[in-house]
C-alpha positions as CSV (number, residue, x, y, z in Angstrom):
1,X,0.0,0.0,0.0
2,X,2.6,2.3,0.2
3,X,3.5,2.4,-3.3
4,X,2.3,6.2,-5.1
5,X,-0.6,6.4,-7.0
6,X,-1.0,9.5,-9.2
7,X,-4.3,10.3,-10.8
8,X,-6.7,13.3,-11.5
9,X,-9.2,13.7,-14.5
10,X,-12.1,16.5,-15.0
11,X,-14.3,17.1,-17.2
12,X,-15.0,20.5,-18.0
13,X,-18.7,21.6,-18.6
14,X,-20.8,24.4,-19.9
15,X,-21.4,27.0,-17.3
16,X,-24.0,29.7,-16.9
17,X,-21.9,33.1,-16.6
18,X,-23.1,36.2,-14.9
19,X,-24.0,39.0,-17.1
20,X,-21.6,42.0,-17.4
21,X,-23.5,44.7,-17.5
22,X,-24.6,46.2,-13.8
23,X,-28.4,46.9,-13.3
24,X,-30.1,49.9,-13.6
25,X,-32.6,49.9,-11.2
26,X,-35.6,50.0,-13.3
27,X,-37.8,47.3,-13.8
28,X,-34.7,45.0,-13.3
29,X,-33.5,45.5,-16.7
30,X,-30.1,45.6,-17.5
31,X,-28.6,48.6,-19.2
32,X,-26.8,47.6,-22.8
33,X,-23.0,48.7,-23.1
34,X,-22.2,52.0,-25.2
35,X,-21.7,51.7,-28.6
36,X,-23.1,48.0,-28.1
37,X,-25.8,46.9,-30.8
38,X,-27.0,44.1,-28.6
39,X,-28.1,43.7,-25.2
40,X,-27.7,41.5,-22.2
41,X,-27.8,37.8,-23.2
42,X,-31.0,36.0,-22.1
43,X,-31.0,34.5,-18.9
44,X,-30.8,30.7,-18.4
45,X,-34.6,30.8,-17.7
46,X,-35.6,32.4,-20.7
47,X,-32.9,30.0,-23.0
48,X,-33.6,26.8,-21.6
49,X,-30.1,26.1,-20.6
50,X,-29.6,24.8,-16.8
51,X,-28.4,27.0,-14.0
52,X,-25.8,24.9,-12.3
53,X,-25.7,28.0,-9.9
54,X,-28.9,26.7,-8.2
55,X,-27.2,23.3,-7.4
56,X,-27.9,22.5,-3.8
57,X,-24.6,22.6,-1.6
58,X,-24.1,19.1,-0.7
59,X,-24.7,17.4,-4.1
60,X,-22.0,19.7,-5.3
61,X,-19.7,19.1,-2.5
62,X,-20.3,15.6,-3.2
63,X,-19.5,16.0,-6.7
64,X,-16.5,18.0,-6.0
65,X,-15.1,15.6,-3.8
66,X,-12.7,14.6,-5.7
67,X,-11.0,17.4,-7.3
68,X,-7.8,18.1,-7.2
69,X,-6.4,21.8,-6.3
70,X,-6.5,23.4,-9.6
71,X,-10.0,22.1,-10.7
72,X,-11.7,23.1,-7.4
73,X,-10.0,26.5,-7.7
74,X,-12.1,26.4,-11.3
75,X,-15.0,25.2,-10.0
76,X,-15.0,27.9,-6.8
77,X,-14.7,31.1,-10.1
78,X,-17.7,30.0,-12.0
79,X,-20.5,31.8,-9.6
80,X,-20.7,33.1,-6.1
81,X,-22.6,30.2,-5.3
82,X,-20.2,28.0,-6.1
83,X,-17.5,29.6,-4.4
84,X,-19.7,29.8,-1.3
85,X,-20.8,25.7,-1.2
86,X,-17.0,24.8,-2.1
87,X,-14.9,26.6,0.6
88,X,-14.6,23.6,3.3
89,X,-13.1,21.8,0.0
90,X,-10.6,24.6,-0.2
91,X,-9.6,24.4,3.2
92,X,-9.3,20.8,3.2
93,X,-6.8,21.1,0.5
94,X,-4.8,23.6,2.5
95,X,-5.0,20.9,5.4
96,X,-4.2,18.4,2.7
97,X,-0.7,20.2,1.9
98,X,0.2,20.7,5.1
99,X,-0.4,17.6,5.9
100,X,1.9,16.1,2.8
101,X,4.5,17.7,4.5
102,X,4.5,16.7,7.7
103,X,4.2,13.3,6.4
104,X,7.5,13.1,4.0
105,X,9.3,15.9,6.0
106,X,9.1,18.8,2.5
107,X,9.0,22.9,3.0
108,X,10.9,23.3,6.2
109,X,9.3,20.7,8.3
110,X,10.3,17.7,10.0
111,X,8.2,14.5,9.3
112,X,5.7,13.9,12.2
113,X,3.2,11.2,11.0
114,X,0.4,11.9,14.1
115,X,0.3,15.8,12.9
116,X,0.1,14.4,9.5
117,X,-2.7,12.3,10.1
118,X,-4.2,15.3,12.0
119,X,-4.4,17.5,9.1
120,X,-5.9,14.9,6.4
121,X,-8.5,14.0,9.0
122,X,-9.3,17.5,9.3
123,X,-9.6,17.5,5.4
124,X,-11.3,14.6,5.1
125,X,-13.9,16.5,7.6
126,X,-14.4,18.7,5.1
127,X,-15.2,16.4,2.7
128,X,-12.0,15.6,0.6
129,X,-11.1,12.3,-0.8
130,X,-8.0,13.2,-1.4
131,X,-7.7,13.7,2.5
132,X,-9.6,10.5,3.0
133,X,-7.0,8.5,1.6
134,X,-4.0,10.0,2.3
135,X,-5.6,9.4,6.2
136,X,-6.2,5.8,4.8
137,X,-2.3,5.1,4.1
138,X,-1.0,6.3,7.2
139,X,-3.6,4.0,9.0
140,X,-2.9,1.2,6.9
141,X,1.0,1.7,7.4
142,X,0.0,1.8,11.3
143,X,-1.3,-1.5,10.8
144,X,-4.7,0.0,11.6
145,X,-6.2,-1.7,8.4
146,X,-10.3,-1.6,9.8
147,X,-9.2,2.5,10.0
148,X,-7.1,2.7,6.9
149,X,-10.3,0.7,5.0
150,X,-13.0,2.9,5.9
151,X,-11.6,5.6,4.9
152,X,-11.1,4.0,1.3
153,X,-14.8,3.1,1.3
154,X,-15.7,6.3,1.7
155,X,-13.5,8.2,-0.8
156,X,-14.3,5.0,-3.2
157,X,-18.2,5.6,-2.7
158,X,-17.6,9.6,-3.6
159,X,-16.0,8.7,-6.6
160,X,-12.3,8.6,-6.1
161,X,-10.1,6.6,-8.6
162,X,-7.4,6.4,-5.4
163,X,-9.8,5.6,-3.1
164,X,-11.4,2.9,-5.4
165,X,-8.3,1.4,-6.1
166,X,-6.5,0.9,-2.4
167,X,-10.0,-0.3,-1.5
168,X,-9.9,-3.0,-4.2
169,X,-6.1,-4.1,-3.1
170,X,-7.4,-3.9,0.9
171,X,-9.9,-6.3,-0.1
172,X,-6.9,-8.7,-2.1
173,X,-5.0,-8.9,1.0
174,X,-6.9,-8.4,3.9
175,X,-8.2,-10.9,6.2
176,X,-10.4,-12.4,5.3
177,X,-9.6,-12.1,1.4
178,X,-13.0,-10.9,-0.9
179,X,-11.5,-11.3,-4.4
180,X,-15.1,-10.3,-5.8
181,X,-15.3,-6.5,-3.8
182,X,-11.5,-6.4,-5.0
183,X,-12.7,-6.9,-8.9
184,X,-15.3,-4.7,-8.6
185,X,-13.5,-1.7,-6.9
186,X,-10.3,-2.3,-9.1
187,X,-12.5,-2.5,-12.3
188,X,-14.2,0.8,-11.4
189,X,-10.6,2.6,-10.3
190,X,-9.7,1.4,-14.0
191,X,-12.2,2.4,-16.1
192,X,-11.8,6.0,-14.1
193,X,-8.0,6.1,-15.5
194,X,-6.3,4.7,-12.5
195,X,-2.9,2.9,-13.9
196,X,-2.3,1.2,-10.4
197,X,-5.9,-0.1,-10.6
198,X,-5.8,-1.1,-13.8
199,X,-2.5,-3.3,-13.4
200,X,-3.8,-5.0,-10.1
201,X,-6.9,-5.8,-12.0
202,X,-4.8,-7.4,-14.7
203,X,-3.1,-9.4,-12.3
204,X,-6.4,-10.6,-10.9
205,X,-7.6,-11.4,-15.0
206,X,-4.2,-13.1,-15.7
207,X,-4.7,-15.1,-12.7
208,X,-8.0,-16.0,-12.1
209,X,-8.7,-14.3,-8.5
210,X,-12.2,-13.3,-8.2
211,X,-13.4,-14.0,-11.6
212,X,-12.1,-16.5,-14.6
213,X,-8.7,-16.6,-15.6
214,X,-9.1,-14.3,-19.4
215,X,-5.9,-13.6,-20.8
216,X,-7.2,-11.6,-23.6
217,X,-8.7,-8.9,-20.8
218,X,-5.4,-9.0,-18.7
219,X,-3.0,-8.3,-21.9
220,X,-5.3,-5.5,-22.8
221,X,-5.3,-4.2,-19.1
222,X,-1.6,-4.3,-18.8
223,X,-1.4,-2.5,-22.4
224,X,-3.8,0.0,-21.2
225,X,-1.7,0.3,-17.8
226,X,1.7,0.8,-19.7
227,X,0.5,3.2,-22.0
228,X,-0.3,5.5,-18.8
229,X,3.6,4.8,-17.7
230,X,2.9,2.4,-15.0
231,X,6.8,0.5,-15.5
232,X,5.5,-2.9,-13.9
233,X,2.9,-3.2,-16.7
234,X,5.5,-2.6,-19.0
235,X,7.2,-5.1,-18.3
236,X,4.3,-7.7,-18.1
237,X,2.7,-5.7,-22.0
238,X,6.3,-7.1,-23.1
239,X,6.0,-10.5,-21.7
240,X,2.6,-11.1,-23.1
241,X,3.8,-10.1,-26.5
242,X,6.9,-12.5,-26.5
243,X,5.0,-15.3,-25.5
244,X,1.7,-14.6,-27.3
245,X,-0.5,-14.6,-24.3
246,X,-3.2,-12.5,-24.6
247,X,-1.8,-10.4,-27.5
248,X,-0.5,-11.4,-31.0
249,X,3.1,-12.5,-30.9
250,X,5.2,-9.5,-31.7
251,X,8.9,-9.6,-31.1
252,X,9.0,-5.4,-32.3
253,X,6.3,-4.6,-29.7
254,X,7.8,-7.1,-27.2
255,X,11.4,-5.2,-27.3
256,X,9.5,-1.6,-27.2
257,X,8.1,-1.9,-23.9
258,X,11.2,-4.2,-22.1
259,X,13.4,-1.1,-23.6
260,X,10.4,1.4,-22.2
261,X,10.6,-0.2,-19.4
262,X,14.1,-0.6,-18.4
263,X,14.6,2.6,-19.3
264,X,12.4,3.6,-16.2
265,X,14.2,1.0,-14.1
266,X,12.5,-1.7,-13.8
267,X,15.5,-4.4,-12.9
268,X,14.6,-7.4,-14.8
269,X,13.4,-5.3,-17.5
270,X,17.1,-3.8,-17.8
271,X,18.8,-7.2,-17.1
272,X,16.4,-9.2,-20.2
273,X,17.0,-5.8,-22.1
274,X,20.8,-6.7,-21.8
275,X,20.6,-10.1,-23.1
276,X,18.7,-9.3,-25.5
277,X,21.2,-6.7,-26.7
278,X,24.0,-9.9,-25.9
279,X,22.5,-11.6,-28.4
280,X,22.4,-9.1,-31.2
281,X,26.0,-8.7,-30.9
282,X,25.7,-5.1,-29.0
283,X,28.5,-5.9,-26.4
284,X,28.8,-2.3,-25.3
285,X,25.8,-1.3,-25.1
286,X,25.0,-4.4,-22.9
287,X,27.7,-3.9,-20.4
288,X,26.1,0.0,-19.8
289,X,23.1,-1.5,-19.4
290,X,23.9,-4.0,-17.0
291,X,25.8,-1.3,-14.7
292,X,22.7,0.1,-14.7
293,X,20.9,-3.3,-13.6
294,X,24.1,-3.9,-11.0
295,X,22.7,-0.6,-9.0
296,X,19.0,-1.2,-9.2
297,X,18.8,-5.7,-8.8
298,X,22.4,-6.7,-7.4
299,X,21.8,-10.2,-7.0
300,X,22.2,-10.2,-11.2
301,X,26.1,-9.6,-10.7
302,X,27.1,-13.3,-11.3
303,X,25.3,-13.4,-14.6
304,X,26.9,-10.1,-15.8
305,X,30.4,-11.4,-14.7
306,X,30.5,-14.3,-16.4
307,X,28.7,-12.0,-19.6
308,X,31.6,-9.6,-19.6
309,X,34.2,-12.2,-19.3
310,X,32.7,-13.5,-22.3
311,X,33.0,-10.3,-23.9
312,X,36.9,-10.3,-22.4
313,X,37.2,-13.5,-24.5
314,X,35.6,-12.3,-27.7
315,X,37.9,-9.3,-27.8
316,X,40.7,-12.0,-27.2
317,X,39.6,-14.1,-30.3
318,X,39.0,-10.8,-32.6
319,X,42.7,-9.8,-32.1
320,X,43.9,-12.8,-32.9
């Protein structure tokens, strides 16, 4: 659970903006500006368009739950009303920072988990999923996991990709195991964009926990996974590809992702990366690969001393 999950999506709408012009205090018209051949634009009422002003305050709290700074800072400028019902949100995002800090010791701060937790509970008070599961990690890393999985369910029932995919992996390895609520949240985390979600979902396809095993579904999961930059599906997109499972056997495709992703370092995917490299008779460009694998997965340094000896002896044999 400790491993970072970064998502946000949101989809912009068509909003009802106030009109320019300031009243003149008769009748309740509106005067035109000078030099203007038109007036005011029709209100929403007399257009037929819907006035997301009038939206009560919880349903849009609830549906800007989970926003992320900048798109609750563009939600809080479309109308007063807005701004009004979305200030606890705005707090809990200034709660939310502070707590980030105190929890990885950034800005001046030294790391103090208990404040930490402190501040995103104070968030999630005001309604932040963001809070919610950032309050959710540090319970889960206390080993409070009945704390850590409430919180999930409740960011995962506003909405939250984060929220819906820690729930899901809570529910792979929690006691006792529900591989079915872990299918169901991960699927929905996925669909929503989630790459974490969406390669823990794969793993579940390719292996047949919680529903049946469907190779075709976890190769396109994985695929959909890497192409988001999550390394570990990468390396399993490239897998699939060299052996055929799932995907059409394609040996171009297969060598696109292990490079993609031992470029990101992901060990095995640099140390395969470098025998594939062996093979094809790029000697150099193996052995700076493999330093690279020596830093990252040391227990490969057998295999790449007995590679560059070989290369030792090749040299030998070419100056002869």
């Amino acid at each position: 659970m400790n491993k970072k999950t970064r998502q946000d999506r949101f989809d912009a709408s068509r909003f009802i903006a106030f009109p320019l012009s300031k009243p003149d205090g008769r009748q309740g018209k509106t005067k035109p500006s000078r030099g203007s051949k038109f007036g005011s634009k029709p209100s929403s009422s007399q257009t037929g368009d819907p006035d997301f002003s009038a939206l009560p305050f919880d349903i849009l709290a609830k549906i800007a739950a989970p926003f992320n700074f900048p798109n609750l800072l563009a939600a809080s400028l479309v109308c007063r009303s807005w701004r009004d019902a979305l200030r606890p949100l705005r707090e809990a995002m200034v709660l939310l920072r502070y707590g980030k800090r105190l929890k990885h010791g950034r800005g001046g701060v030294r790391r103090n988990l208990e404040k930490a937790l402190g501040s995103f509970l104070k968030g999630a008070e005001r309604g932040s999923t963001l809070a919610m599961v950032d309050a959710g990690l540090i319970y889960w890393e206390k080993g409070q996991k009945e704390a850590a999985i409430a919180f999930y369910q409740r960011a995962a029932s506003l909405g939250d990709p984060a929220g819906q995919c820690n729930l899901g992996i809570s529910y792979l390895h929690g006691e006792p195991q529900d591989h079915k609520e872990a299918i169901k949240w991960l699927h929905r985390a996925s669909v929503g964009g989630h790459v974490r979600a969406q390669y823990q979902l794969a793993l579940c396809l390719h292996q047949g926990l919680g529903v049946d095993r469907n190779l075709q579904e976890a190769a396109r999961w994985y695929l959909e996974a890497a192409e988001g930059g999550y390394v570990r599906a990468m390396y399993n997109a490239s897998l699939c590809y060299t052996f055929g499972e799932g995907l059409s056997h394609s040996r171009r495709q297969a060598r696109k992702w292990m490079k993609r992703a031992a470029d990101r370092g992901h060990g095995k995917a640099q140390f395969e990366h470098g025998l594939a490299l062996f093979s094809e008779g790029e000697m150099m460009k193996a052995v700076v690969n493999y330093r690279q694998v020596l830093v990252t997965v040391p227990c490969f340094l057998p295999t790449i001393g007995m590679l560059c000896l070989h290369l030792d002896e090749l040299r030998e044999l070419k100056a002869l």
